[in-house]
C-alpha positions as MATLAB code, in Angstrom:
seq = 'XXXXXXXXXXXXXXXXXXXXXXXXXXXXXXXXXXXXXXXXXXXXXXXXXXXXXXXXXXXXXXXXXXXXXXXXXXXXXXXXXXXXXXXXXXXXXXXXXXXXXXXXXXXXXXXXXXXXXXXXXXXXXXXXXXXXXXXXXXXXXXXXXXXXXXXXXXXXXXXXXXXXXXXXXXXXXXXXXXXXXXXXXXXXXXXXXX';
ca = [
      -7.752   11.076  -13.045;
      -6.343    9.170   -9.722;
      -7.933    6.615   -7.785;
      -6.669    5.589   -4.336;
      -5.313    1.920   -3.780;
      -7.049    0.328   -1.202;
      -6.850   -3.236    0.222;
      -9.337   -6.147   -0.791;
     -11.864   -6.282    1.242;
     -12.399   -9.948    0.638;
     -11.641  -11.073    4.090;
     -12.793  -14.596    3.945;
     -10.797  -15.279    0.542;
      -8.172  -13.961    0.681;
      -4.742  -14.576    2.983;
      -4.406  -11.691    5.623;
      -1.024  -11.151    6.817;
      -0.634  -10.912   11.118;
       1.383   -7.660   12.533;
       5.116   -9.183   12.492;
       7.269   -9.282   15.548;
      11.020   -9.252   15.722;
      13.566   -6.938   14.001;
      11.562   -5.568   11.098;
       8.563   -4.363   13.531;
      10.759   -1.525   14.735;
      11.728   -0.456   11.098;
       7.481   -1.346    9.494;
       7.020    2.474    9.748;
       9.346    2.817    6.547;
       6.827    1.339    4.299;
       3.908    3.601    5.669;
       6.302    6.776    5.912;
       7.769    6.112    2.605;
      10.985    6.298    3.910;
      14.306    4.502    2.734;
      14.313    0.886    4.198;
      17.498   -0.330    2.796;
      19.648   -1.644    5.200;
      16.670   -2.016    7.691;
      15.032   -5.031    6.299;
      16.184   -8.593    7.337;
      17.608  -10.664    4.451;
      15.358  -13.285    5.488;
      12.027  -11.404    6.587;
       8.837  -14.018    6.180;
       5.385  -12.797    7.286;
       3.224  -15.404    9.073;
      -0.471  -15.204    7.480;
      -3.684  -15.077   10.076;
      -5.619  -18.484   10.141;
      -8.685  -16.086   11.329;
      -8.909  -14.909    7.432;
      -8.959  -16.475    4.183;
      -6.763  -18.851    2.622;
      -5.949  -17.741   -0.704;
      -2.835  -15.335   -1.809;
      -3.499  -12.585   -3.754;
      -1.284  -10.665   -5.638;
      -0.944   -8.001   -2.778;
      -1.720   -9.649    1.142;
      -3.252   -6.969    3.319;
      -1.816   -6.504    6.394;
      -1.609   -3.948    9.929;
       1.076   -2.102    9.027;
       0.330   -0.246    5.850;
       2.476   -2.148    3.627;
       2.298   -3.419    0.188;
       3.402   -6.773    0.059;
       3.157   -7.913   -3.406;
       3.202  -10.740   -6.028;
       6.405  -10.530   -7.817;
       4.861  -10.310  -10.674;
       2.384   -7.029   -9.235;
       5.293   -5.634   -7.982;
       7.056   -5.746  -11.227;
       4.711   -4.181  -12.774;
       4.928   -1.314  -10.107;
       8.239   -0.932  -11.127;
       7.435   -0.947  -14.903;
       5.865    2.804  -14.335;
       9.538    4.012  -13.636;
       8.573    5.440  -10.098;
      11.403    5.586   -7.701;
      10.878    2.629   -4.853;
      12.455   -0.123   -3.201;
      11.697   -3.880   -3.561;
      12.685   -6.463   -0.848;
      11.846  -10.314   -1.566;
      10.253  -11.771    1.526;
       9.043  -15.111    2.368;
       4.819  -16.106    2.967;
       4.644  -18.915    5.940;
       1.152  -20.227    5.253;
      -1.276  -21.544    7.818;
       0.280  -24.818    8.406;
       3.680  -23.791    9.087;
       5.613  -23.901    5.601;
       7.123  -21.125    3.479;
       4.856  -20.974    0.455;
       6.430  -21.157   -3.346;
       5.236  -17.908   -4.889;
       7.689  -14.939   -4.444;
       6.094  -11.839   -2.869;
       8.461   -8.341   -2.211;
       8.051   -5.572    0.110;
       7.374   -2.986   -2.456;
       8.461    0.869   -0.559;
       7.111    4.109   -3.001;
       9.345    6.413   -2.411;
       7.911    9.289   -4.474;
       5.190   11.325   -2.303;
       3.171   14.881   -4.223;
       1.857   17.223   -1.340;
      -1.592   17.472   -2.590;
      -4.305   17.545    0.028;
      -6.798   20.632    0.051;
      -6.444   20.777    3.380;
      -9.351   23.945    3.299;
     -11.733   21.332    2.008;
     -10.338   18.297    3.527;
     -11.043   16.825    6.956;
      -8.795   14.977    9.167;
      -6.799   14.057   12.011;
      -3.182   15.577   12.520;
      -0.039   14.072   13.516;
       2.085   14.708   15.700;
       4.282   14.950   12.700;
       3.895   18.841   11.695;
       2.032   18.659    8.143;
       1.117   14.843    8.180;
      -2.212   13.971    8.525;
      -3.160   10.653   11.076;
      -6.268   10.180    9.284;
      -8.618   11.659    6.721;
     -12.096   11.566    6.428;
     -12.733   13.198    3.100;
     -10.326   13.476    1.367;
     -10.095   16.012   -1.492;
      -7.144   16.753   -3.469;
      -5.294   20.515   -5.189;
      -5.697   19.775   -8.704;
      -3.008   22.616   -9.328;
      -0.921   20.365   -7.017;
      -0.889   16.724   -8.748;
       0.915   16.212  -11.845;
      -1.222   14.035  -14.276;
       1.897   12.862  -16.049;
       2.549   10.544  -12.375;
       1.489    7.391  -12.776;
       1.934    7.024   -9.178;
       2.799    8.545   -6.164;
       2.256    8.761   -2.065;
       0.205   11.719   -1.151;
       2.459   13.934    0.617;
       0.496   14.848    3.742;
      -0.797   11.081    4.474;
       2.013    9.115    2.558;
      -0.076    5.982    4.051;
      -2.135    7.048    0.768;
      -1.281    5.849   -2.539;
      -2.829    7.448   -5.815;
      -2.961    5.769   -9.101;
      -3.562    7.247  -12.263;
      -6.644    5.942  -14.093;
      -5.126    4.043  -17.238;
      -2.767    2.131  -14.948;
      -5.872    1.419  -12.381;
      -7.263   -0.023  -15.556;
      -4.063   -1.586  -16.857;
      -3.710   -3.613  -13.697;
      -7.169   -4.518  -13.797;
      -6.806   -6.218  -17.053;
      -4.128   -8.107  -15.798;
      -6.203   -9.286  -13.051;
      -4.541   -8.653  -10.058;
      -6.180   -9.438   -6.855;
      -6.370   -8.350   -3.371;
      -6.491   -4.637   -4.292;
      -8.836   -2.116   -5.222;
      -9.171    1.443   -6.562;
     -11.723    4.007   -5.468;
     -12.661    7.413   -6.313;
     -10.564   10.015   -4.436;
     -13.918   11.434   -3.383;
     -15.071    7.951   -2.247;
     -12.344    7.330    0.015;
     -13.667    8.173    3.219;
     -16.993    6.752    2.565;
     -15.533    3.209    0.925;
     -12.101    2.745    3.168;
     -13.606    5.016    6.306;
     -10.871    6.803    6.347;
      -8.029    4.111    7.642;
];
């Protein structure tokens, strides 16, 4: 039914992205909140990537602060599924100092489904009343998620994305890398619960 999106965790091939100073550190919790960023994203952000990782940019670059920073062509097909979000263009400074060609955007979901079973779930809470810091299994209300989503942030740990099967498979076919998809029931287990 849903599988959540995970990073790649190819961390000699591909590019990892280093936590980013300056203005947009104070605003990065947007992107794992799922809040509106507009207005609090420099016009010319550009993430440095981590010479202690791989070289090679995928179509989404892993990073520290729970961001998807995507291929424009990934994050265009994001946007294809008709889900509410934001897109900012940023720019990629490579290892040796120069702004690479390919265009990557800050992709912000702003569509989150309560859904946890927090009965069967377990976790860490926020300080946040009803957000979760981290989970540990993770199981979902099936009388909670609409199957028509194709994809949304889970409402109670909107660091979680869940993608609905066919589009998993979709994107698959269209070979985007530095991503994957696991079972909702093999979260824990596969992503330990980050």
């Amino acid at each position: 039914m849903f599988k959540v999106w995970v990073e790649s965790q190819e961390w000699n091939r591909f590019a990892r992205l280093t936590p980013h100073a300056g203005d947009f550190r104070r605003d990065d919790w947007r992107f794992a909140k799922g809040k509106p960023a507009t207005g609090h994203v420099p016009d010319d952000l550009v993430f440095d990537v981590d010479p202690q990782f791989g070289v090679e940019l995928a179509d989404e670059l892993p990073n520290t602060f729970r961001a998807h920073v995507l291929a424009e062509r990934f994050a265009s097909a994001v946007a294809e599924l008709g889900v509410k979000l934001e897109r900012f263009p940023v720019g990629i400074r490579n290892a040796r100092g120069r702004i690479v060609p390919d265009r990557y955007e800050l992709v912000n979901l702003l569509e989150a489904v309560p859904c946890v079973d927090l009965e069967r779930s377990t976790y860490i809470t926020a300080l946040v009343k009803g957000q979760l810091l981290k989970v540990t299994k993770l199981v979902l209300d099936p009388s909670k998620v609409d199957a028509a989503r194709p994809l949304f942030r889970i409402g109670e740990a909107p660091f979680l994305w869940l993608v609905r099967d066919d589009v998993v498979e979709a994107w698959t076919q269209a070979g985007f890398t530095g991503c994957r998809f696991v079972a909702v029931e093999d979260y824990a287990r596969e992503h330990q619960g980050l």
